[in-house]
C-alpha positions as CSV (number, residue, x, y, z in Angstrom):
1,X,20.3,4.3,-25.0
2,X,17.1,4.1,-26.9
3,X,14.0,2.1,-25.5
4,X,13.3,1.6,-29.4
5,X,16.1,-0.5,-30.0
6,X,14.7,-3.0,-27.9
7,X,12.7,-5.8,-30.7
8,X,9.0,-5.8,-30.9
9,X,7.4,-9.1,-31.4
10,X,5.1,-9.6,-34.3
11,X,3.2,-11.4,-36.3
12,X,6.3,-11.6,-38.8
13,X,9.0,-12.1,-35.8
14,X,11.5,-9.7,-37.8
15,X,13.1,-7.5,-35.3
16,X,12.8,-3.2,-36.5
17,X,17.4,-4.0,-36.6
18,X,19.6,-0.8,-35.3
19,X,19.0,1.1,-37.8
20,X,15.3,1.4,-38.0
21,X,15.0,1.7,-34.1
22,X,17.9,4.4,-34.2
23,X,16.3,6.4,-36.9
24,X,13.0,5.9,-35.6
25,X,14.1,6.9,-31.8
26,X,15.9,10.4,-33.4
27,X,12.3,11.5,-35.3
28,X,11.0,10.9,-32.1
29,X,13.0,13.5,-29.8
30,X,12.9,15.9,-32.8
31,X,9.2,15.5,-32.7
32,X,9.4,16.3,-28.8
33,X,8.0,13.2,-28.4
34,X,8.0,11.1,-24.6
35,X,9.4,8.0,-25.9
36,X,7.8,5.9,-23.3
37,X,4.4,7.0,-24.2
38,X,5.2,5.8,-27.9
39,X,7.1,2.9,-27.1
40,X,5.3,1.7,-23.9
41,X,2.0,2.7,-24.3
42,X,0.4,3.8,-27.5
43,X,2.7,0.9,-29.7
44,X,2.1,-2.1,-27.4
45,X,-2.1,-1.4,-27.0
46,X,-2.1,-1.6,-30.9
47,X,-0.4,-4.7,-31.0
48,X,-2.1,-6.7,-28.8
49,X,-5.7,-5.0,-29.3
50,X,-5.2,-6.4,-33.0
51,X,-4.2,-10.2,-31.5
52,X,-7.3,-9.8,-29.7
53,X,-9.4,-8.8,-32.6
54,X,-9.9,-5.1,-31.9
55,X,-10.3,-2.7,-34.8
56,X,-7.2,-1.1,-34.1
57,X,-6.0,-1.2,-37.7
58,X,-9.5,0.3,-38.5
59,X,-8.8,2.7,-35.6
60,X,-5.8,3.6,-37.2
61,X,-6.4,3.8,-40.9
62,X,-3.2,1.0,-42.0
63,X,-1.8,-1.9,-41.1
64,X,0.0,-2.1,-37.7
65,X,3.7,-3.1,-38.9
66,X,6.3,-2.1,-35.7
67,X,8.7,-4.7,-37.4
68,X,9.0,-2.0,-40.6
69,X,11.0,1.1,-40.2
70,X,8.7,3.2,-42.2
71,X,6.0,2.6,-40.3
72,X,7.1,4.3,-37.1
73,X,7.9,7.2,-39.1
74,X,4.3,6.8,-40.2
75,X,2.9,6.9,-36.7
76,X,4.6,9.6,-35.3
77,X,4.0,12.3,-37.9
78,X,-0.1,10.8,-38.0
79,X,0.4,12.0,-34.3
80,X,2.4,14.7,-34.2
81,X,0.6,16.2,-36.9
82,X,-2.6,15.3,-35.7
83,X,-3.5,13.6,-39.1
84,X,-6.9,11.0,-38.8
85,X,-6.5,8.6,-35.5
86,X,-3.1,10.6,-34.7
87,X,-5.5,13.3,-33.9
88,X,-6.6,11.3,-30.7
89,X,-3.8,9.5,-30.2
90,X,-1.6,12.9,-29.6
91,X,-3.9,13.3,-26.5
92,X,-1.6,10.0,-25.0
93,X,-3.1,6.6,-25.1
94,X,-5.2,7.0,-21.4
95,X,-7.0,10.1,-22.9
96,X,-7.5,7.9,-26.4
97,X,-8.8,5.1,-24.6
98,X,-11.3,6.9,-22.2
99,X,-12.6,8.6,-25.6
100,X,-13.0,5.1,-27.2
101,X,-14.6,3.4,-24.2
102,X,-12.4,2.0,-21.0
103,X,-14.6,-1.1,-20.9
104,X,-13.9,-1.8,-24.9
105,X,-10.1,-0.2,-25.4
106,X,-8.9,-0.7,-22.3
107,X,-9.8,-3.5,-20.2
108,X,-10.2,-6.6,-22.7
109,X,-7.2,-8.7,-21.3
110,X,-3.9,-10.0,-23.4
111,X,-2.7,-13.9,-22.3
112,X,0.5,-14.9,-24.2
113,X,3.7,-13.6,-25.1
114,X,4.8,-10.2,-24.2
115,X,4.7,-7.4,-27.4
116,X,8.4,-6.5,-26.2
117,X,11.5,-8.2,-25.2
118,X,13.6,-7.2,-22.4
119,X,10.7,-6.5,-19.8
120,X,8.4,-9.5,-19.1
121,X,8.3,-12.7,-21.5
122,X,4.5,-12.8,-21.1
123,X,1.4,-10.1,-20.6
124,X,-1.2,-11.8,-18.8
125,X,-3.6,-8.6,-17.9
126,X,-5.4,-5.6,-19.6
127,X,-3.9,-3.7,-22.3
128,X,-3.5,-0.6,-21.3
129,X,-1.4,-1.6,-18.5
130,X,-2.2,1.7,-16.5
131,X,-0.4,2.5,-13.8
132,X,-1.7,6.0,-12.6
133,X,-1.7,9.6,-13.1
134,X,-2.3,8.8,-16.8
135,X,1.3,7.0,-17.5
136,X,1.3,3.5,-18.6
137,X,2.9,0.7,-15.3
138,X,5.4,-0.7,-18.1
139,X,5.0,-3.9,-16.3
140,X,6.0,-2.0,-13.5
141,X,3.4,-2.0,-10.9
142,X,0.5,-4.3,-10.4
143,X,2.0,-6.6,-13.0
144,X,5.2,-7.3,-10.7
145,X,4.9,-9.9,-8.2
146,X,3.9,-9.6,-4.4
147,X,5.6,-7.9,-2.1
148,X,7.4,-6.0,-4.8
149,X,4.1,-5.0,-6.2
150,X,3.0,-3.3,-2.4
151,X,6.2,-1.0,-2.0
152,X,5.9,0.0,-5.7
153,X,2.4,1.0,-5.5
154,X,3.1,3.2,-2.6
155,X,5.6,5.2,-5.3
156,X,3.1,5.3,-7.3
157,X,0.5,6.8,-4.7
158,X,2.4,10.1,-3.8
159,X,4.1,10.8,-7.4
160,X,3.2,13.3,-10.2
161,X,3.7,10.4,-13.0
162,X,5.5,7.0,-13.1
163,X,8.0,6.5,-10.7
164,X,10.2,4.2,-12.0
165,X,11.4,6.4,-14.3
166,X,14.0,7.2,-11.7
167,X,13.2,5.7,-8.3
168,X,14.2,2.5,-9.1
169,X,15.6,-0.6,-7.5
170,X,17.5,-3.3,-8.1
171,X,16.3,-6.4,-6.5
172,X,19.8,-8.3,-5.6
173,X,19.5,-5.6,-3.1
174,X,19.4,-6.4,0.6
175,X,16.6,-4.4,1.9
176,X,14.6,-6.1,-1.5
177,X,15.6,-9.6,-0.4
178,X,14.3,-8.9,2.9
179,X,11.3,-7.8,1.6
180,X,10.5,-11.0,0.2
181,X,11.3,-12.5,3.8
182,X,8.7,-10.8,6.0
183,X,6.2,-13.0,7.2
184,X,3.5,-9.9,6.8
185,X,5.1,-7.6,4.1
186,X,2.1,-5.1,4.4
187,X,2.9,-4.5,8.2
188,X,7.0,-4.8,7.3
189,X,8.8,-1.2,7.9
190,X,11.0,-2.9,5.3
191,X,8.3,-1.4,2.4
192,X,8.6,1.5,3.7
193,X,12.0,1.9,3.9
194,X,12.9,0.9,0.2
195,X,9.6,3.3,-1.4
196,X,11.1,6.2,1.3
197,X,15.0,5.6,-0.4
198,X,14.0,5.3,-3.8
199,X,11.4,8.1,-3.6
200,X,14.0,10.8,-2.1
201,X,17.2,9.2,-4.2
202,X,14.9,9.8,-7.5
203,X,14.0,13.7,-6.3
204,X,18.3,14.0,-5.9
205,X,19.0,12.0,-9.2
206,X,16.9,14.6,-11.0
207,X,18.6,17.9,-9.3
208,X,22.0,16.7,-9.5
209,X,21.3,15.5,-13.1
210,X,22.8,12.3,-12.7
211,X,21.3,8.8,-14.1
212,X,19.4,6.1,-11.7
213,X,22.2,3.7,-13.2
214,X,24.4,6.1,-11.7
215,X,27.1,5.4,-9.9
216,X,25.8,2.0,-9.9
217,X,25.5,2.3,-5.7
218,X,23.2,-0.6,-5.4
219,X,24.6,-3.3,-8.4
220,X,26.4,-6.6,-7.8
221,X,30.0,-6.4,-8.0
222,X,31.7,-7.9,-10.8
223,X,34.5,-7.1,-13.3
224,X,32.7,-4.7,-15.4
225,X,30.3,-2.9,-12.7
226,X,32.1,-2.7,-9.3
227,X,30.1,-1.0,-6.8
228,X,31.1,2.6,-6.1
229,X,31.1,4.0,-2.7
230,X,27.8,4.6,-0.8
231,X,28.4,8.1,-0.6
232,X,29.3,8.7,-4.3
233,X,27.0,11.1,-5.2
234,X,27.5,13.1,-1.9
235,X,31.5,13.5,-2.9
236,X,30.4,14.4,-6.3
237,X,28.5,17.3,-5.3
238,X,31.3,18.0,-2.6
239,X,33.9,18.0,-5.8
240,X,32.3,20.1,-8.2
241,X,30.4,22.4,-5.6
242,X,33.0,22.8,-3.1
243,X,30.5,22.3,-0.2
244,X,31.4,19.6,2.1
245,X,28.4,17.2,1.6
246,X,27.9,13.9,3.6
247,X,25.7,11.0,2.2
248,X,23.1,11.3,4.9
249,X,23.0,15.6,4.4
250,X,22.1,14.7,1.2
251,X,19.5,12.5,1.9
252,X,18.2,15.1,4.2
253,X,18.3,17.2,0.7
254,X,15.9,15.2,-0.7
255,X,14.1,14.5,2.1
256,X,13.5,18.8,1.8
257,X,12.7,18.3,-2.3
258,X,10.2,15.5,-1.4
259,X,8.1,17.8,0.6
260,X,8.6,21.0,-1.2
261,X,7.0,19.0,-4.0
262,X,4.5,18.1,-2.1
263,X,3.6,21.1,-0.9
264,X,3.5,22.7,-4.2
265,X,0.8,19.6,-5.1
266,X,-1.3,20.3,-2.1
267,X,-1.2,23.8,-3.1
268,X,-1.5,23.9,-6.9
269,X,-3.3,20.5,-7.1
270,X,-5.4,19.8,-4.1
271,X,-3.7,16.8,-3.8
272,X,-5.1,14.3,-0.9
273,X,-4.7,10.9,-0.2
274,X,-8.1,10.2,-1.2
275,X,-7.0,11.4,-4.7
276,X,-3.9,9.3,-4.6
277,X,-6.3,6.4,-3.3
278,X,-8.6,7.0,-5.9
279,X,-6.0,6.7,-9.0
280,X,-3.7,4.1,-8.0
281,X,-4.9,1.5,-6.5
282,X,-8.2,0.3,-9.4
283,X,-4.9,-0.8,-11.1
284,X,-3.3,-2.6,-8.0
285,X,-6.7,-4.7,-7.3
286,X,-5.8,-6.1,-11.1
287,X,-2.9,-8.0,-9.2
288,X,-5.1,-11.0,-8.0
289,X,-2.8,-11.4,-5.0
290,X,-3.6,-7.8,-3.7
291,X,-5.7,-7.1,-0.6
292,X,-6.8,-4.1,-1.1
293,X,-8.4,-3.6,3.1
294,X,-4.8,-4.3,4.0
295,X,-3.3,-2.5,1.6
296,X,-5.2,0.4,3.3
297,X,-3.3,0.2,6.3
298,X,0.0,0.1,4.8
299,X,-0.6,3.1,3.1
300,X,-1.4,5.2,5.9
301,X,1.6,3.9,7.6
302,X,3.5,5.1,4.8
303,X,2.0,8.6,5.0
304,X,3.4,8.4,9.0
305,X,6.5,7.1,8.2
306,X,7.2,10.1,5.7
307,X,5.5,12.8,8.9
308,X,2.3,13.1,6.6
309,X,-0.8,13.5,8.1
310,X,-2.3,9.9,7.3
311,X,-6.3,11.0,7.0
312,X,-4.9,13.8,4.3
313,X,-1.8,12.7,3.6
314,X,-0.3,16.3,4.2
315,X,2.6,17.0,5.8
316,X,2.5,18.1,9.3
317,X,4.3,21.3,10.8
318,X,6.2,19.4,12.3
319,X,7.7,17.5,9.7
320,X,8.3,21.0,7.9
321,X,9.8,22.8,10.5
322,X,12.2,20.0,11.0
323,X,13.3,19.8,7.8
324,X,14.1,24.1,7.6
325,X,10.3,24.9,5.7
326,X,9.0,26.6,8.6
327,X,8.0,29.4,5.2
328,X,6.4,26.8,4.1
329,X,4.1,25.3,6.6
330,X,3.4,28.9,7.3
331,X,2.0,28.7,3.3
332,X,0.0,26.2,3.7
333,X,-2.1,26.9,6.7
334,X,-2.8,30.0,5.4
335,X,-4.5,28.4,2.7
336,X,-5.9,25.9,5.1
337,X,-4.0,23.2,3.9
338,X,-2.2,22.2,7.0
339,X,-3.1,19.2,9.4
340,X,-4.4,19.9,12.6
């Protein structure tokens, strides 16, 4: 299902219909587009920089009109082509605004009704709503409310991009209820446990090639979405591999992926939790709830809970070696890029 479909709000408060947002949503896979970046990011900052004044029609050489089919189509060749503002916008909307100016483009803060339905019915922060790693939070991270907001960020921290692209949750869940229980959520193992889950259930979503909605393990029941077995995914693979798989041997198999990935950050990427520190959490501290000293601590009980080293947040030989990656632990203190 298209993320275009959904109606933006504008000035006009005619919604793009079907047909706009379906033909719109085709140019943009045949342009090889990321439809969130369109959609979430580079759209909505246009929007509600012109509510705020901003010369982001100026910026963009025509009227901003998401309510008018023709205009997407507009947009996305300016960018795909690189044609006048699409020539800066094609470097993604974090690159664009740290051309323009953070302080001007990207901080100046939106109060009122949200540019899109289906997410949030109000955007009370900056507009660029970054979340980290240069992806925008879609209303995802610091936006959300506290405790969600704590075991979010810590997704946030040790991914490549935005997590919730897969490593979602569904809050009628238990463990999310609970959450919101805790008399100290940033001490709560709860936290930990849901952003561990999600984390390694996102890594086996993508190498099974399944869909986060899929098989709807964690939904209410009801009439039209009963809740499949627990261990669906592990007697998918089992049918249509013909290896016997159990729902925790599976999570063990992401629990592998997880730090494979890792590893191949620390190696490739020099990736440390002072990086991870450094790029996610500016955007938590916009959450005026957040305390950020301890925040601190939570995080480096996250990095123990997953058998990272918490100072570097790389895994430990231990952790490796129990998980089968002796090879790689041997990899990475070769390149001196194993804790101590």
């Amino acid at each position: 299902m298209s993320y275009l479909f959904v109606q933006f709000q504008h000035e006009k408060k005619r919604p793009l219909g079907f047909r706009g947002g379906f033909e719109a949503n085709m140019l943009c896979y045949q342009l090889g587009f990321n439809e969130f970046e369109i959609y979430h990011s580079i759209v909505p900052w246009l929007i509600m920089g012109k509510r705020l004044g901003l010369n982001m029609e100026e910026l963009l050489g025509c009227p901003i009109e998401p309510d008018s089919a023709q205009w997407w189509v507009d947009l996305m060749n300016m960018i795909a082509y690189r044609k006048g503002f699409g020539d800066l916008l094609s470097e993604g909307l974090f690159r664009t605004i740290q051309t323009l100016g953070q302080k001007e483009y990207g901080d100046p803060v939106h109060t009122g009704p949200s540019v899109m339905n289906g997410l949030a019915p109000e955007h009370n922060g900056p507009i660029d709503m970054q979340g980290g790693w240069g992806y925008n939070s879609r209303e995802l991270q610091w936006e959300m409310p506290l405790p969600m907001a704590l075991f979010s960020g810590l997704k946030w921290l040790i991914d490549t991009r935005d997590p919730h692209h897969n490593k979602w949750f569904d809050p009628t869940g238990k463990l999310e209820l609970a959450l919101f229980e805790e008399e100290d959520p940033y001490l709560s193992d709860i936290g930990l446990k849901l952003a561990h889950h999600y984390s390694i259930r996102g890594f086996l979503i993508d190498s099974l090639t399944l869909c986060w909605q899929f098989p709807l393990r964690n939904q209410v029941p009801s009439a039209h979405y009963p809740v499949l077995a627990l261990d669906a995914e592990a007697r998918l693979y089992s049918a249509a591999t013909g290896i016997e798989t159990s729902e925790q041997e599976l999570d063990r198999i992401g629990d592998r992926i997880q730090n494979i990935d890792r590893a191949i950050q620390i190696r490739n990427n020099d990736r440390t939790a002072q990086m991870e520190w450094d790029a996610i959490v500016p955007n938590l501290k916009k959450n005026p709830d957040f305390e950020e000293d301890r925040f601190k601590v939570m995080t480096e009980n996250w990095y123990e809970w997953l058998g990272w080293d918490k100072k570097t947040g790389w895994p430990t030989r231990t952790t490796l070696e129990d998980l089968d990656l002796k090879d790689v632990a041997d990899d990475l203190e070769a390149i001196g890029k194993l804790p101590e």
